[in-house]
C-alpha positions as CSV (number, residue, x, y, z in Angstrom):
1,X,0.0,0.0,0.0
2,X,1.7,3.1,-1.1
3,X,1.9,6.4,1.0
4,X,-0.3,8.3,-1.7
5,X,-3.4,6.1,-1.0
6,X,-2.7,6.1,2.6
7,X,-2.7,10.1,2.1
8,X,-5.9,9.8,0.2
9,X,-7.8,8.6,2.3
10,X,-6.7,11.0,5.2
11,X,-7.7,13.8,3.2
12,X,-11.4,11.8,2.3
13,X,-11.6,11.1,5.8
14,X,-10.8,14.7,7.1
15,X,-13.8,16.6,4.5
16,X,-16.5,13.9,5.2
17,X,-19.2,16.0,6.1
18,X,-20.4,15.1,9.6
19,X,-24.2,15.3,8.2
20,X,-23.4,13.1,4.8
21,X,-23.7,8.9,4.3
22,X,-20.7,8.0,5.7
23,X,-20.5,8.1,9.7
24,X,-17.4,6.1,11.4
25,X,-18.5,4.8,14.4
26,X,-16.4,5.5,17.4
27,X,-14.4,2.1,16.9
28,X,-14.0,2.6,13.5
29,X,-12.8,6.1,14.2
30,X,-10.3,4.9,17.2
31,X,-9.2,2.3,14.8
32,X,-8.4,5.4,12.0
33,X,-6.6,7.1,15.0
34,X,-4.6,4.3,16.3
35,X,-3.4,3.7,12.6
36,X,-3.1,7.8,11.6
37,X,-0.7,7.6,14.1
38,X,1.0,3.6,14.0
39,X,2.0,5.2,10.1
40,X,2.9,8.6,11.3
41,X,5.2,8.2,14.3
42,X,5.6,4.2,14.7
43,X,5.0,3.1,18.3
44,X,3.2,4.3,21.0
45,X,6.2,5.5,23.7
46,X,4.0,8.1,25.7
47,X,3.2,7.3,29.4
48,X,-0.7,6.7,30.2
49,X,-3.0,9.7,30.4
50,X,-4.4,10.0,33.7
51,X,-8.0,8.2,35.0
52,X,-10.1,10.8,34.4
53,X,-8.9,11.3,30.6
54,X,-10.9,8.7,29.0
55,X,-11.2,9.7,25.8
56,X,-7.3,10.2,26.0
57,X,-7.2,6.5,27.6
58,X,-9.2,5.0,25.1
59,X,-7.1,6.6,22.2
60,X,-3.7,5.9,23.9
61,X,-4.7,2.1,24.2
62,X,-5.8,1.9,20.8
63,X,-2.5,3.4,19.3
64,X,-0.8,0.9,21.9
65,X,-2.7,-2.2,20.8
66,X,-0.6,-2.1,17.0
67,X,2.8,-2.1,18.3
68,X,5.1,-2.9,16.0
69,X,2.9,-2.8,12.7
70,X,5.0,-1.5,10.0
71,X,4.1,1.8,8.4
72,X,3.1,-0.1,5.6
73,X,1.0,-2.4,7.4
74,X,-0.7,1.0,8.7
75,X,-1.4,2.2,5.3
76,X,-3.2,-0.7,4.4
77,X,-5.2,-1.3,7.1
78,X,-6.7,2.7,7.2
79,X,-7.3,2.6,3.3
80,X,-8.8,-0.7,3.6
81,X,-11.1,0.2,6.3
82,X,-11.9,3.3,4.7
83,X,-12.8,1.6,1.3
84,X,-14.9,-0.6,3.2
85,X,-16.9,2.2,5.1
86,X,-17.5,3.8,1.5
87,X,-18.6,0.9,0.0
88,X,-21.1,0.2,2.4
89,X,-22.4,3.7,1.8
90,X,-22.9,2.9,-1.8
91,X,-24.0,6.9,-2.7
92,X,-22.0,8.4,-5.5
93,X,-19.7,10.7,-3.4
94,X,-18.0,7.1,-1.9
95,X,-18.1,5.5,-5.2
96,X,-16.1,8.8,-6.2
97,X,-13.5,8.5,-3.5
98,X,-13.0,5.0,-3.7
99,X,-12.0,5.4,-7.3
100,X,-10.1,8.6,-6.2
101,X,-8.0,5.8,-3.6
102,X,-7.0,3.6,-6.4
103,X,-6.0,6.2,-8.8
104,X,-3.5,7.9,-6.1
């Protein structure tokens, strides 16, 4: 999976509108986060965040729970889990960036 399609989908991802077809769930968007940054940095080596931070908990652990995936590995799993989210959305705009994936 190359870095263009990786960077792609980042971009599709970061104009969805929040009232259009496609709505990540908060797994699926965790799972975007925890791969965002797996291909961006490499692994997790920041302590904890505190109890009462959950949402910063719950995104630390994700990021935690793919040490050692390879940046490529990372690309591929966010494009493929983007392409996947399109296609169940099926409306023309995700047909669009789907084809807009492959052709980076």
């Amino acid at each position: 999976m190359s870095e263009a399609k990786f960077n792609k989908a980042v971009e599709i991802i970061g104009a969805l509108p929040k009232d259009g077809p496609v709505k990540p769930s908060q797994d699926d968007q965790l799972f975007f986060y925890k791969y965002f940054k797996q291909a961006k940095i490499g692994d997790n080596t920041t302590t904890r965040p505190g109890m009462l931070d959950f949402a910063g908990k719950a995104k630390w652990d994700a990021w935690t729970s793919v040490k050692g995936v390879t940046k490529e590995e990372a690309y591929k799993q966010y494009v493929d889990k983007l392409i996947a989210i399109l296609e169940a959305a099926g409306d023309e705009e995700s047909k669009k960036h789907i084809e807009e994936i492959n052709a980076a």
